[in-house]
PQR file of N, CA, C, O and H, with PARSE charges and radii, in Angstrom:
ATOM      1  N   UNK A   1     -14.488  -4.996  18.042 -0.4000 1.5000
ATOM      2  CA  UNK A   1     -15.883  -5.187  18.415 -0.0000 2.0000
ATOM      3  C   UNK A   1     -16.572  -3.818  18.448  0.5500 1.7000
ATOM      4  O   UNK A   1     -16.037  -2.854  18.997 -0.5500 1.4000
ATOM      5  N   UNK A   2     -17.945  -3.742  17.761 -0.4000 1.5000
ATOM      6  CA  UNK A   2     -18.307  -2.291  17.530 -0.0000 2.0000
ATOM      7  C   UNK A   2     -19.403  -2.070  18.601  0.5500 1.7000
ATOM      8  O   UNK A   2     -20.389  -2.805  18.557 -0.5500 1.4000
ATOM      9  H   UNK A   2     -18.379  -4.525  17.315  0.4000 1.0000
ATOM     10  N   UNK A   3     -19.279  -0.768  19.915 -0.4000 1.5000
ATOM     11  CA  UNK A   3     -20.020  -1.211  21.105 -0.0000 2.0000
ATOM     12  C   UNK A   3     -21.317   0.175  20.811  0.5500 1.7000
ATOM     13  O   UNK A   3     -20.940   1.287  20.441 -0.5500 1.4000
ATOM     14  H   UNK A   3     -18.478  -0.171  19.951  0.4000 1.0000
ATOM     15  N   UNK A   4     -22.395  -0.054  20.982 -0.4000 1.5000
ATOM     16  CA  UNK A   4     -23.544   0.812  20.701 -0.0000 2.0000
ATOM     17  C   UNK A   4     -23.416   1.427  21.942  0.5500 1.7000
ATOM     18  O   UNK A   4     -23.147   0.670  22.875 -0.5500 1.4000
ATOM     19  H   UNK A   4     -22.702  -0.957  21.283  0.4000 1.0000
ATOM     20  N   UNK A   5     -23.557   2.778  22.220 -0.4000 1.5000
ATOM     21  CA  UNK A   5     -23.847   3.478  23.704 -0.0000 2.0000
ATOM     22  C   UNK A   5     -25.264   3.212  23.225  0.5500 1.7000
ATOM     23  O   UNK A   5     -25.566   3.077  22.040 -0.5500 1.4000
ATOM     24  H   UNK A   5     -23.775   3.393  21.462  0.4000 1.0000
ATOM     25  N   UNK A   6     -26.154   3.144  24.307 -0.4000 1.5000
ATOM     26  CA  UNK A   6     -27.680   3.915  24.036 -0.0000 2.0000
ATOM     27  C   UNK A   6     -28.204   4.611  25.037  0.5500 1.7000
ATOM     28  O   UNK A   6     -27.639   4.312  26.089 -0.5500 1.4000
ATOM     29  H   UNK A   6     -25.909   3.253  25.270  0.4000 1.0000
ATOM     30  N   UNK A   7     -29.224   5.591  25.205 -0.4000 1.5000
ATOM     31  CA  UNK A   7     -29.931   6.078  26.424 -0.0000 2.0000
ATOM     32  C   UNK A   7     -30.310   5.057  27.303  0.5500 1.7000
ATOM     33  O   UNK A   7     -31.009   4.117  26.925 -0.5500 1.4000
ATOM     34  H   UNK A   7     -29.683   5.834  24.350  0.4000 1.0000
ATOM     35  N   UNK A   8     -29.907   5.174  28.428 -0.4000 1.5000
ATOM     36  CA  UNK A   8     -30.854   4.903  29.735 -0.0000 2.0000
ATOM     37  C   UNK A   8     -32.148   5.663  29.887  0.5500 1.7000
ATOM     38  O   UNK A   8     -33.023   5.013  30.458 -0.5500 1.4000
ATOM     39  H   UNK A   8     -29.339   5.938  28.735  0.4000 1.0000
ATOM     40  N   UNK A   9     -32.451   6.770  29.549 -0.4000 1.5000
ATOM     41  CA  UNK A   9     -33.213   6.983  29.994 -0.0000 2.0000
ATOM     42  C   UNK A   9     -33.925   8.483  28.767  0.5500 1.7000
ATOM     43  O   UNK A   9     -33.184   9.211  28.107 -0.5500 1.4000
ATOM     44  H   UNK A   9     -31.741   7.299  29.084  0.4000 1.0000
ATOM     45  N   UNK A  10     -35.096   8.551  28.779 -0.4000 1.5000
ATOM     46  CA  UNK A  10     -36.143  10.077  27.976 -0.0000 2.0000
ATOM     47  C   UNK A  10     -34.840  11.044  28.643  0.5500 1.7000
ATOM     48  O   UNK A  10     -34.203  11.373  29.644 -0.5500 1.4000
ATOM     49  H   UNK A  10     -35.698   7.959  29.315  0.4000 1.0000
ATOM     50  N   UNK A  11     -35.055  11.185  27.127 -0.4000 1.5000
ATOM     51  CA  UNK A  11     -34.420  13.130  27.805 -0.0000 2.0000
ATOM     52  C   UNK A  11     -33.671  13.604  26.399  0.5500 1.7000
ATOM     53  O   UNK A  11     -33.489  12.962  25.365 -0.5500 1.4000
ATOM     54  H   UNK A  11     -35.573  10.918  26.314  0.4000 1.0000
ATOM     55  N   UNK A  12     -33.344  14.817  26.707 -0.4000 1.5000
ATOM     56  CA  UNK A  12     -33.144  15.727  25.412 -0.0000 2.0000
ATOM     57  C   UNK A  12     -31.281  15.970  25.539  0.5500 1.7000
ATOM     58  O   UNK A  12     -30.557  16.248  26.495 -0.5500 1.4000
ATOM     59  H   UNK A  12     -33.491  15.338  27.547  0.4000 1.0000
ATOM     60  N   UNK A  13     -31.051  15.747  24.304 -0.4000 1.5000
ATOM     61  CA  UNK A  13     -29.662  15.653  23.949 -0.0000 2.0000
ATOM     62  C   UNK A  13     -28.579  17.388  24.633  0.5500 1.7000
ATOM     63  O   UNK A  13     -28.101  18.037  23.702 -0.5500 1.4000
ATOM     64  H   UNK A  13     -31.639  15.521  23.528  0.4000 1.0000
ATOM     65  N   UNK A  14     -28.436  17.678  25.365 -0.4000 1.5000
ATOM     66  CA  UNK A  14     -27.973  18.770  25.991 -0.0000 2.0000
ATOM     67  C   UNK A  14     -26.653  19.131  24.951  0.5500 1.7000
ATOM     68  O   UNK A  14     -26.709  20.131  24.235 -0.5500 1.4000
ATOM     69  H   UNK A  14     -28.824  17.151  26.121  0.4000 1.0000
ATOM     70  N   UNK A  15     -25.630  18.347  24.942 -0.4000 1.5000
ATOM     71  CA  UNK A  15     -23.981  18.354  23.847 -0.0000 2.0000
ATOM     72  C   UNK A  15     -24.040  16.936  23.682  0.5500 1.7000
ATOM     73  O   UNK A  15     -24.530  15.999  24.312 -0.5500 1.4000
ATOM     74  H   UNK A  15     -25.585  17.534  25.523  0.4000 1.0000
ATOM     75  N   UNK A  16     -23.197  17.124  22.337 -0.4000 1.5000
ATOM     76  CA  UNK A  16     -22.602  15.900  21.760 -0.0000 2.0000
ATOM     77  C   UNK A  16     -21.310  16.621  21.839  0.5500 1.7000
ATOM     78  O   UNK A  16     -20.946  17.705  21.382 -0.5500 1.4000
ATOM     79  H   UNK A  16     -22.799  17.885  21.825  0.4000 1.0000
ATOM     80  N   UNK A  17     -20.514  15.397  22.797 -0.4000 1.5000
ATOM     81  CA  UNK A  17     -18.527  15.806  22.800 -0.0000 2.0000
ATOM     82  C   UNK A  17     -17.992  15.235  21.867  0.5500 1.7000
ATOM     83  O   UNK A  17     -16.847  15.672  21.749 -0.5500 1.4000
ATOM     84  H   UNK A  17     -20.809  14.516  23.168  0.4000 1.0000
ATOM     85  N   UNK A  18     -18.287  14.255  20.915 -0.4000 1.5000
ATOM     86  CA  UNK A  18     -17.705  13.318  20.366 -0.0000 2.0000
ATOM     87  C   UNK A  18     -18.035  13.570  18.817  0.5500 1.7000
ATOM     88  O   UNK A  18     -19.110  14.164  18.732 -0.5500 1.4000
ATOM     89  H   UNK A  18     -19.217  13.900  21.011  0.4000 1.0000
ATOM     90  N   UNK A  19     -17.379  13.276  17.387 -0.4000 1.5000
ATOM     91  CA  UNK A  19     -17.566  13.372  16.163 -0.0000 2.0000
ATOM     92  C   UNK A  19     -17.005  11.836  15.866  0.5500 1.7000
ATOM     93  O   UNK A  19     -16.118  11.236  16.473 -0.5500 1.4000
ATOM     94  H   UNK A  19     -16.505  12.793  17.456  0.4000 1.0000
ATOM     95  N   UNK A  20     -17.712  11.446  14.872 -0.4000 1.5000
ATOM     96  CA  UNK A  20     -16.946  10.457  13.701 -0.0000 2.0000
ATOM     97  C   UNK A  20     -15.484  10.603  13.502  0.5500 1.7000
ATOM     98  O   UNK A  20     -14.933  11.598  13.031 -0.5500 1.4000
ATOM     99  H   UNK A  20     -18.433  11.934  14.379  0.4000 1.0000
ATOM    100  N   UNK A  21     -14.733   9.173  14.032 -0.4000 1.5000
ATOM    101  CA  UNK A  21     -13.523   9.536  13.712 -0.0000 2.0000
ATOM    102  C   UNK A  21     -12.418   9.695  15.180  0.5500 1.7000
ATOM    103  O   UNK A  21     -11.253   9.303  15.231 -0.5500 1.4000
ATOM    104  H   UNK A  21     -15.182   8.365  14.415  0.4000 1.0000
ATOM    105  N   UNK A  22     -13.164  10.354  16.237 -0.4000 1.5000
ATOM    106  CA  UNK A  22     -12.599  10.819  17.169 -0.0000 2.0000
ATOM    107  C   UNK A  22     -12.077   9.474  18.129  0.5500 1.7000
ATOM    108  O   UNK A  22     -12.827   8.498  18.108 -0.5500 1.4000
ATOM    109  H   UNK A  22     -14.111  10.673  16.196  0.4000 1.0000
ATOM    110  N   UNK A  23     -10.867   9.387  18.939 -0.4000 1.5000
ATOM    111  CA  UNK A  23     -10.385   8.559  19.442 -0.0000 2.0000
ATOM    112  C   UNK A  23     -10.775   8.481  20.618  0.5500 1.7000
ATOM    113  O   UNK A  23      -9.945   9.175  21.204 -0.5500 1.4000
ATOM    114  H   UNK A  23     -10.258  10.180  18.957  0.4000 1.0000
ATOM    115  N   UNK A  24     -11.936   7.864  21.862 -0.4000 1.5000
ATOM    116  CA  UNK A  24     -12.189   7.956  23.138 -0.0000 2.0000
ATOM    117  C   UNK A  24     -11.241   6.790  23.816  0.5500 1.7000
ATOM    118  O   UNK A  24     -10.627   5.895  23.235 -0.5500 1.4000
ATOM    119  H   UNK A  24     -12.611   7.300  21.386  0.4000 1.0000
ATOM    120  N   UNK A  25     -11.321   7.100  25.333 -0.4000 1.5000
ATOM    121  CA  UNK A  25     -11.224   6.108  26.368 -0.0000 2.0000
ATOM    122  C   UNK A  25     -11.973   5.720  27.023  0.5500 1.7000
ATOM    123  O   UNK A  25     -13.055   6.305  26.979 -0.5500 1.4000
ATOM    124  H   UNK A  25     -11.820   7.826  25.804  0.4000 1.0000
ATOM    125  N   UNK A  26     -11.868   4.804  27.767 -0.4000 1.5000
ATOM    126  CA  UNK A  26     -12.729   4.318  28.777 -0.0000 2.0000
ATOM    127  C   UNK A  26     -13.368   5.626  30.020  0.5500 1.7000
ATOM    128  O   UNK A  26     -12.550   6.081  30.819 -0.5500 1.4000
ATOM    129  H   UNK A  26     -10.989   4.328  27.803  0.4000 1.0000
ATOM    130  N   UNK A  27     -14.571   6.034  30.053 -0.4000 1.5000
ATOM    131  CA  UNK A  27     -14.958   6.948  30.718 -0.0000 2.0000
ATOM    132  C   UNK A  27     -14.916   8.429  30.324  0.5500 1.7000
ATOM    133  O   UNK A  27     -14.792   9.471  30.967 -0.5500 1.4000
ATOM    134  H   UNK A  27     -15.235   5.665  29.403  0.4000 1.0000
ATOM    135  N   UNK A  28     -15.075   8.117  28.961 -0.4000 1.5000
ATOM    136  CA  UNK A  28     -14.562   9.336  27.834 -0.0000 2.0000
ATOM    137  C   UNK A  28     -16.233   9.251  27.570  0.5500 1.7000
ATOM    138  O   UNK A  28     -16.953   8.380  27.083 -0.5500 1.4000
ATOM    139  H   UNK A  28     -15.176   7.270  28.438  0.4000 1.0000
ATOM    140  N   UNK A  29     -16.641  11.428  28.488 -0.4000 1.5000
ATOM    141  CA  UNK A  29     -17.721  11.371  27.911 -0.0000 2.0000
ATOM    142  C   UNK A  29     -18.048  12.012  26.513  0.5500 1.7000
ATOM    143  O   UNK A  29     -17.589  12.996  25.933 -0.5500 1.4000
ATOM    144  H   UNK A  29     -16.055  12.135  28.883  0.4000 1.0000
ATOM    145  N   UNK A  30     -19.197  10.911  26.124 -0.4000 1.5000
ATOM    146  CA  UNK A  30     -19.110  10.802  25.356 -0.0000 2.0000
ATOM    147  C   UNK A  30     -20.842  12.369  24.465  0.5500 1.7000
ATOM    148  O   UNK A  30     -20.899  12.985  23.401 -0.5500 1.4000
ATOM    149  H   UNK A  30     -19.570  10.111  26.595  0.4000 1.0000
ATOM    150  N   UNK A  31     -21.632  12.309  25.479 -0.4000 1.5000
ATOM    151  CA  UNK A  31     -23.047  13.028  25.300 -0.0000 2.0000
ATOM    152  C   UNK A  31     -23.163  13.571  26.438  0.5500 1.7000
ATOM    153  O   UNK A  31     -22.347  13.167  27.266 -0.5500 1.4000
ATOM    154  H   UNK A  31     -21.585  11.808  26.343  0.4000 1.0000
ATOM    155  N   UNK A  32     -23.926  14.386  26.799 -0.4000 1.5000
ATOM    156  CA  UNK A  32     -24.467  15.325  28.008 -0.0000 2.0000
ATOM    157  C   UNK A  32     -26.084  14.950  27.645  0.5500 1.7000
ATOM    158  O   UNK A  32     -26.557  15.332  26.575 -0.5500 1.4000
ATOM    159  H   UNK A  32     -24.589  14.714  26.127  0.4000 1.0000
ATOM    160  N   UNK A  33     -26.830  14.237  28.537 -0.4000 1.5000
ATOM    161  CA  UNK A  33     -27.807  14.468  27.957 -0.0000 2.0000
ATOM    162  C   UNK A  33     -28.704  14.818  29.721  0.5500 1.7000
ATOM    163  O   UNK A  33     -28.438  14.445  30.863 -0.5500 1.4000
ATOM    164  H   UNK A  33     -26.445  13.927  29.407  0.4000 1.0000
ATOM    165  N   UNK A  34     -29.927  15.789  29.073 -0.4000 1.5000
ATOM    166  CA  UNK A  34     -30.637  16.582  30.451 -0.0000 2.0000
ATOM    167  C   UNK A  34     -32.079  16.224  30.270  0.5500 1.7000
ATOM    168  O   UNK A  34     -32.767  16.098  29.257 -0.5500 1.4000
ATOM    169  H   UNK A  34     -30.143  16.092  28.145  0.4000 1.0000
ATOM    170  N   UNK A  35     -32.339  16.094  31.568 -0.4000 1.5000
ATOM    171  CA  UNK A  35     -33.460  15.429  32.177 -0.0000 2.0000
ATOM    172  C   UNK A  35     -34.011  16.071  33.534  0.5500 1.7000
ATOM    173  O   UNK A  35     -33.540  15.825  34.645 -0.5500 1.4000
ATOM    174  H   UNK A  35     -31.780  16.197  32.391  0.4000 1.0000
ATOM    175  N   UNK A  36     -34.781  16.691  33.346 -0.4000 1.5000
ATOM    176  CA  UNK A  36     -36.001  16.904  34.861 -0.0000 2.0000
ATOM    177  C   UNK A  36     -34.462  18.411  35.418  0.5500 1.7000
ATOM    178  O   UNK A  36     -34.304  18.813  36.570 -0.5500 1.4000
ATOM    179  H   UNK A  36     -35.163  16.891  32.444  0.4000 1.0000
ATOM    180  N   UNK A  37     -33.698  18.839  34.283 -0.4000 1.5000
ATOM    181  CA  UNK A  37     -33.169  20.010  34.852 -0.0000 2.0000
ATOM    182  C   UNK A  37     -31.445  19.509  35.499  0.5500 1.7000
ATOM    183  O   UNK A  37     -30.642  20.291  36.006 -0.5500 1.4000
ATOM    184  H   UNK A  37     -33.826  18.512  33.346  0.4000 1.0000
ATOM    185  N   UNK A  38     -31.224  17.918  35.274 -0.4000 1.5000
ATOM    186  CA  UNK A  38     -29.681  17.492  35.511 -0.0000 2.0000
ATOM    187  C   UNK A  38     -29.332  17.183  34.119  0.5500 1.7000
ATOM    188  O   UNK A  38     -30.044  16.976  33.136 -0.5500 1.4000
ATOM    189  H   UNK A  38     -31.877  17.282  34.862  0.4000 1.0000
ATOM    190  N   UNK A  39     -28.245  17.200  34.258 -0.4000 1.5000
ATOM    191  CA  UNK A  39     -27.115  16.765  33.213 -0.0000 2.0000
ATOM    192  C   UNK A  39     -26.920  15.233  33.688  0.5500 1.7000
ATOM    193  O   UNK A  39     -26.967  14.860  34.860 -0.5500 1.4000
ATOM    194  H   UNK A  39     -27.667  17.367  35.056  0.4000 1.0000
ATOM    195  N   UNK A  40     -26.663  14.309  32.415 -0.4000 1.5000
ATOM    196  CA  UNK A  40     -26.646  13.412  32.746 -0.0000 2.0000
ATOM    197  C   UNK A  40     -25.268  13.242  32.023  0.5500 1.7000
ATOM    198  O   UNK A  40     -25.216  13.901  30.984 -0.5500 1.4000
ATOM    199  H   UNK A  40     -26.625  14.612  31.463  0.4000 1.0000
ATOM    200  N   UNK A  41     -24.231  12.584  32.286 -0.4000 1.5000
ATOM    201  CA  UNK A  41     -23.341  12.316  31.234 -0.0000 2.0000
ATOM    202  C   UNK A  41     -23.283  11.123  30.708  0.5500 1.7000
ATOM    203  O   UNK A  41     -24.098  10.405  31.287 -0.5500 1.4000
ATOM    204  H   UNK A  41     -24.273  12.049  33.130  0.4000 1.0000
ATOM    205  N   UNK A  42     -22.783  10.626  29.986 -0.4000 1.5000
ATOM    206  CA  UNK A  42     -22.844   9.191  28.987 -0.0000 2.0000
ATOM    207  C   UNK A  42     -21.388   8.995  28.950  0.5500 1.7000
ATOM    208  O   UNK A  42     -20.601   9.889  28.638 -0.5500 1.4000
ATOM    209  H   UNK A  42     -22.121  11.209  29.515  0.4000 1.0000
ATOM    210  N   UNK A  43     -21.059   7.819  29.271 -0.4000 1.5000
ATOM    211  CA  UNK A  43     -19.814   7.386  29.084 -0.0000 2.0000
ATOM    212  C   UNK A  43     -19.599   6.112  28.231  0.5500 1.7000
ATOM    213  O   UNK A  43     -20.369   5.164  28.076 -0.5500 1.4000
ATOM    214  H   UNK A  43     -21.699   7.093  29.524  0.4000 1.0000
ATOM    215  N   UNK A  44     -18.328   6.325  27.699 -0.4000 1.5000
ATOM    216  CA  UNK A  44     -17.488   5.455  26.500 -0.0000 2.0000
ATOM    217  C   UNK A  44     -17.329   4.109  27.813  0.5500 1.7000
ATOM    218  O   UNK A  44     -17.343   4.616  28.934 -0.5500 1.4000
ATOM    219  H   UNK A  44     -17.703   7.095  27.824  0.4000 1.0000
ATOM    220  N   UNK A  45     -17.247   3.195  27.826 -0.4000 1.5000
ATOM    221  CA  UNK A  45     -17.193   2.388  28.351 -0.0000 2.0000
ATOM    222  C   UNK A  45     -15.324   1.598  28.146  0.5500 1.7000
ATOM    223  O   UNK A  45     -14.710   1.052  29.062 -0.5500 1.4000
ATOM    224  H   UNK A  45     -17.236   2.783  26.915  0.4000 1.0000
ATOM    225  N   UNK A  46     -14.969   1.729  27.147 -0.4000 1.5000
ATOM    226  CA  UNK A  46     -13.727   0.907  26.477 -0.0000 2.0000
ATOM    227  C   UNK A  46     -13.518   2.096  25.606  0.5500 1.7000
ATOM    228  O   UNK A  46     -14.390   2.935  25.383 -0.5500 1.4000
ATOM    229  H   UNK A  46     -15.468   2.173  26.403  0.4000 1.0000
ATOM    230  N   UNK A  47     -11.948   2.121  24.984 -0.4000 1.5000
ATOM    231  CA  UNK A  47     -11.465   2.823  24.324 -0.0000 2.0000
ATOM    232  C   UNK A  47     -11.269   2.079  22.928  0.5500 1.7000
ATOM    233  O   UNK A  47     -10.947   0.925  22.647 -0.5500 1.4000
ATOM    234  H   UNK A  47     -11.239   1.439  25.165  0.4000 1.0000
ATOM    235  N   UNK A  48     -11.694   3.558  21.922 -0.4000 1.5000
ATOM    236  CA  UNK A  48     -11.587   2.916  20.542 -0.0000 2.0000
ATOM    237  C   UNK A  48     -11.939   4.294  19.525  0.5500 1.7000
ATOM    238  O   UNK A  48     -11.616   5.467  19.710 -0.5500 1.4000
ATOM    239  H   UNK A  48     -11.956   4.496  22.150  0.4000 1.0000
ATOM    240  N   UNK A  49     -12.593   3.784  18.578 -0.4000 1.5000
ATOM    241  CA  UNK A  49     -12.708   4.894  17.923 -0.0000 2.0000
ATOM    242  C   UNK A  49     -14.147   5.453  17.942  0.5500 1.7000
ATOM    243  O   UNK A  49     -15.025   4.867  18.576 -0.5500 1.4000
ATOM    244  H   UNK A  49     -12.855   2.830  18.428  0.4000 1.0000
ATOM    245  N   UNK A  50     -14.403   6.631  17.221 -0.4000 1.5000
ATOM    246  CA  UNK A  50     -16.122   7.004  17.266 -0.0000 2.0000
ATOM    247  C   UNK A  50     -16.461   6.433  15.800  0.5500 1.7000
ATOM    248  O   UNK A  50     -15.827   6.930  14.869 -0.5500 1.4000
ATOM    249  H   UNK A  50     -13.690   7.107  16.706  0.4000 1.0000
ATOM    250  N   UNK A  51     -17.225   5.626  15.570 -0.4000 1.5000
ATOM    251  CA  UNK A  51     -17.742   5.392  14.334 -0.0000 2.0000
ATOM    252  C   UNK A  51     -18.733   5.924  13.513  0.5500 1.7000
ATOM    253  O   UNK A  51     -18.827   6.193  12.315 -0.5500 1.4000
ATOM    254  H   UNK A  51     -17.740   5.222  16.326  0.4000 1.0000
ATOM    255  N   UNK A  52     -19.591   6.015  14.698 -0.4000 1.5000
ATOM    256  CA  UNK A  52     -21.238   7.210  13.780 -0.0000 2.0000
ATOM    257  C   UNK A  52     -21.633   7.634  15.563  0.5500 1.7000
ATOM    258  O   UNK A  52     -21.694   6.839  16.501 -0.5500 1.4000
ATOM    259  H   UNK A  52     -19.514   5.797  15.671  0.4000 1.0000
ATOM    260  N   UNK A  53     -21.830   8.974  15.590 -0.4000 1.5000
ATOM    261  CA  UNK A  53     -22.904   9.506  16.129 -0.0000 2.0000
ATOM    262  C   UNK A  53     -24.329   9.766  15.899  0.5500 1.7000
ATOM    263  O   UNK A  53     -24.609  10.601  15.039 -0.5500 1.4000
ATOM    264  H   UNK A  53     -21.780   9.620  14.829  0.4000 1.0000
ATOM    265  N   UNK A  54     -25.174   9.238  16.473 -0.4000 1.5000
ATOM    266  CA  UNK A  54     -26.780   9.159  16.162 -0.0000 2.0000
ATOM    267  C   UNK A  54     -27.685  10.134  16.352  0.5500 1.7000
ATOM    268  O   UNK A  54     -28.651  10.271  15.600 -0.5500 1.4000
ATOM    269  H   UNK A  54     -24.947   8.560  17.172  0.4000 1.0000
ATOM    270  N   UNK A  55     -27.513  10.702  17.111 -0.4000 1.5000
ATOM    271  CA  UNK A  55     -27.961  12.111  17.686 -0.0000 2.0000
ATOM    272  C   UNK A  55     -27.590  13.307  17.437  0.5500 1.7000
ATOM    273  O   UNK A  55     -26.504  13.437  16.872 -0.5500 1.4000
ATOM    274  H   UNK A  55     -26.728  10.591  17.722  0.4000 1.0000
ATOM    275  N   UNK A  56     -28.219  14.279  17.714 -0.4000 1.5000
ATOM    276  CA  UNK A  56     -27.833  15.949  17.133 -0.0000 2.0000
ATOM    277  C   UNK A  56     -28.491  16.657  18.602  0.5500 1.7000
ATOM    278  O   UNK A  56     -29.562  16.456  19.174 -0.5500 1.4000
ATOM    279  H   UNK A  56     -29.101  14.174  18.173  0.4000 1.0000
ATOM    280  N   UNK A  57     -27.213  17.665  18.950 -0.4000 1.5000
ATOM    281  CA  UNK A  57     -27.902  18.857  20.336 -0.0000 2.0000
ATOM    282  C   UNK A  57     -29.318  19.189  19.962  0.5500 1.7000
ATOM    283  O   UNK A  57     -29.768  19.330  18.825 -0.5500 1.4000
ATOM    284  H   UNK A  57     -26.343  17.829  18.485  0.4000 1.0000
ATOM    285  N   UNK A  58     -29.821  19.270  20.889 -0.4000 1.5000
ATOM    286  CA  UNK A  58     -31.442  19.872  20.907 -0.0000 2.0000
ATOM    287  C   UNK A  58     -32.257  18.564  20.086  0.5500 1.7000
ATOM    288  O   UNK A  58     -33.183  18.941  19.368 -0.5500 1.4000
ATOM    289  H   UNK A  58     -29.456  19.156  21.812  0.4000 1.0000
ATOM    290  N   UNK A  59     -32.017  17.169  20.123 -0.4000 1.5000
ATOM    291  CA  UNK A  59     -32.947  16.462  19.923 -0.0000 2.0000
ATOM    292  C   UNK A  59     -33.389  15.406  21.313  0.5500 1.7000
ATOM    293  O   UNK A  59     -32.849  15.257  22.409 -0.5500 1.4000
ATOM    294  H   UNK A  59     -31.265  16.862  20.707  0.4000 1.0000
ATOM    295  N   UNK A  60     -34.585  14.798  20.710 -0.4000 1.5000
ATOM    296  CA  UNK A  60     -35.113  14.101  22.621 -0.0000 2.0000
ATOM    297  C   UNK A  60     -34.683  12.256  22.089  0.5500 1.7000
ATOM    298  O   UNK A  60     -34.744  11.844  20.931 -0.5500 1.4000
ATOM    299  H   UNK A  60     -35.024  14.919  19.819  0.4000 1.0000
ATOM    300  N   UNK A  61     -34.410  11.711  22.903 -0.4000 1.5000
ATOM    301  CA  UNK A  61     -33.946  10.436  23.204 -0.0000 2.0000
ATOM    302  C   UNK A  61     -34.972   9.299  24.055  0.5500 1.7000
ATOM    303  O   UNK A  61     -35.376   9.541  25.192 -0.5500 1.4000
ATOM    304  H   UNK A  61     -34.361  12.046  23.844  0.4000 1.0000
ATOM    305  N   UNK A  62     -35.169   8.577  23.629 -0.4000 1.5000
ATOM    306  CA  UNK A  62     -36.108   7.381  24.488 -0.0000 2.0000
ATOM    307  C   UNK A  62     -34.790   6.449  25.145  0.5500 1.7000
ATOM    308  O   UNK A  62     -33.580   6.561  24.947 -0.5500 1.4000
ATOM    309  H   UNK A  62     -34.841   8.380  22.705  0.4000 1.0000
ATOM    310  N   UNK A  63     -35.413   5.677  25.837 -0.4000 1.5000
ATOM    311  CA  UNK A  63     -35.007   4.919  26.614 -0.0000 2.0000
ATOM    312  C   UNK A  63     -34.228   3.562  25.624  0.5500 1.7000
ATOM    313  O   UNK A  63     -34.740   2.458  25.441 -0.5500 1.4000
ATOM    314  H   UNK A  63     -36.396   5.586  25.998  0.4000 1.0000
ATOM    315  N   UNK A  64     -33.145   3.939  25.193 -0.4000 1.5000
ATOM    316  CA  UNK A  64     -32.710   2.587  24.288 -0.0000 2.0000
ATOM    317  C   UNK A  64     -32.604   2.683  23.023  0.5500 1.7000
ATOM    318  O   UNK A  64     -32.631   1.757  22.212 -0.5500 1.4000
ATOM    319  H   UNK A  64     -32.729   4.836  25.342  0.4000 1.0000
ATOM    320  N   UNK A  65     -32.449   4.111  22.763 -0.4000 1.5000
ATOM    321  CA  UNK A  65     -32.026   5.061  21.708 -0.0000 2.0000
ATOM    322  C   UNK A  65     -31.155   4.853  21.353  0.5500 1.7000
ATOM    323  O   UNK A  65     -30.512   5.036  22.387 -0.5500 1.4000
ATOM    324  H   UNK A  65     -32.427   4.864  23.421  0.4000 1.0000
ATOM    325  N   UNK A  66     -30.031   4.413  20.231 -0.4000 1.5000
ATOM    326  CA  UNK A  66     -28.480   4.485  20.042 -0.0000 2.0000
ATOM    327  C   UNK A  66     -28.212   6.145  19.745  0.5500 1.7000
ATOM    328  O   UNK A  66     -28.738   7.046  19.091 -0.5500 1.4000
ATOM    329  H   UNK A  66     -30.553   4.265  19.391  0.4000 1.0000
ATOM    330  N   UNK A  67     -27.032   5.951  20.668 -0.4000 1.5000
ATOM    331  CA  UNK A  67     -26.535   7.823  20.573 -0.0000 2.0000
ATOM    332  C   UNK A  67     -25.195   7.823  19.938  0.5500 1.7000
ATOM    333  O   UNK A  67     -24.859   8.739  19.187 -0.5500 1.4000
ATOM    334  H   UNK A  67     -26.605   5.219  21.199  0.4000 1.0000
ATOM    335  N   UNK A  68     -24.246   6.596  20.281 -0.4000 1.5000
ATOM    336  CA  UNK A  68     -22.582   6.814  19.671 -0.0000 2.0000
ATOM    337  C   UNK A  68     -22.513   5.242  19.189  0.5500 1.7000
ATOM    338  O   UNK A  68     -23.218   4.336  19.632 -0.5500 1.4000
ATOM    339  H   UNK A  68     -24.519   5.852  20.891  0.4000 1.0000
ATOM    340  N   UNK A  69     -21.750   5.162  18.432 -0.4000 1.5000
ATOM    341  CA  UNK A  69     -21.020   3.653  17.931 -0.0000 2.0000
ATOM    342  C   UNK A  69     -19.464   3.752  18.108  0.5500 1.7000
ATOM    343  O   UNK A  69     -18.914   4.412  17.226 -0.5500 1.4000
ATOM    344  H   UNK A  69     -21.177   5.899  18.073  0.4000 1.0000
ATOM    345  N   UNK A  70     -18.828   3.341  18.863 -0.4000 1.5000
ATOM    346  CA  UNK A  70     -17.341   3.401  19.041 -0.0000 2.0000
ATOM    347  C   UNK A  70     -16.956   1.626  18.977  0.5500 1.7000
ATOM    348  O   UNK A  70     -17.474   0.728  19.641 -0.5500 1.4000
ATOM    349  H   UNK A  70     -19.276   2.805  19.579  0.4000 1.0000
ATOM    350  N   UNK A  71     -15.652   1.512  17.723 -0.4000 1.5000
ATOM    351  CA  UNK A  71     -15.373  -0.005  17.270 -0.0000 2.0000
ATOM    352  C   UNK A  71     -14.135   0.175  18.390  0.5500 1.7000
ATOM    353  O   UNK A  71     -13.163   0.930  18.377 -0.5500 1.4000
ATOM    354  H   UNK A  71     -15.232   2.241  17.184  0.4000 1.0000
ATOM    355  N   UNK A  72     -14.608  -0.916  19.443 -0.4000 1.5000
ATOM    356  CA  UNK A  72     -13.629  -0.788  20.540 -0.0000 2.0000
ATOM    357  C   UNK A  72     -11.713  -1.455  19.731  0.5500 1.7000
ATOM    358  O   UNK A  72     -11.636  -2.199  18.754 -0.5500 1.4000
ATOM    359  H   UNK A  72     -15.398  -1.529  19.453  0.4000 1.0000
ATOM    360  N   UNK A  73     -10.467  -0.888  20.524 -0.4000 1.5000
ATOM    361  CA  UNK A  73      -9.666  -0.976  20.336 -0.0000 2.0000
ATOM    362  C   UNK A  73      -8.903  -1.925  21.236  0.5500 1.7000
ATOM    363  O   UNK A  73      -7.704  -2.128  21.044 -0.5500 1.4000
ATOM    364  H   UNK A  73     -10.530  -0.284  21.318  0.4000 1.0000
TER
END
């Protein structure tokens, strides 16, 4: 099953931890993304693989943005 992360919330992409390909777990973060001066982190929810990352450091994110695609395992 292929699970979309997306933003919760505006804010600008701080790191991407994750590449195409890469193997996460459950609570495997996955983006750093910063807002109003916090770090927010983004988490893998289920473990699987990274399929496409959507985002690039130093770009801004809306609310419901897709940021990672991981085809859960």
């Amino acid at each position: 099953m292929l699970e979309t992360i997306n933003a919760d919330l505006g804010a600008s992409v701080w790191k991407v931890l994750v590449t195409a390909g890469d193997e996460v777990g459950p609570d495997t973060t996955v983006v750093v993304l910063e807002s109003m001066k916090m770090e927010i982190p983004v988490l893998a929810e289920y473990a699987g693989a990274v399929i496409a990352v959507h985002v690039a450091e130093g770009a801004t994110v809306q609310a419901g943005d897709p940021l990672v695609d991981i085809e859960e395992q």
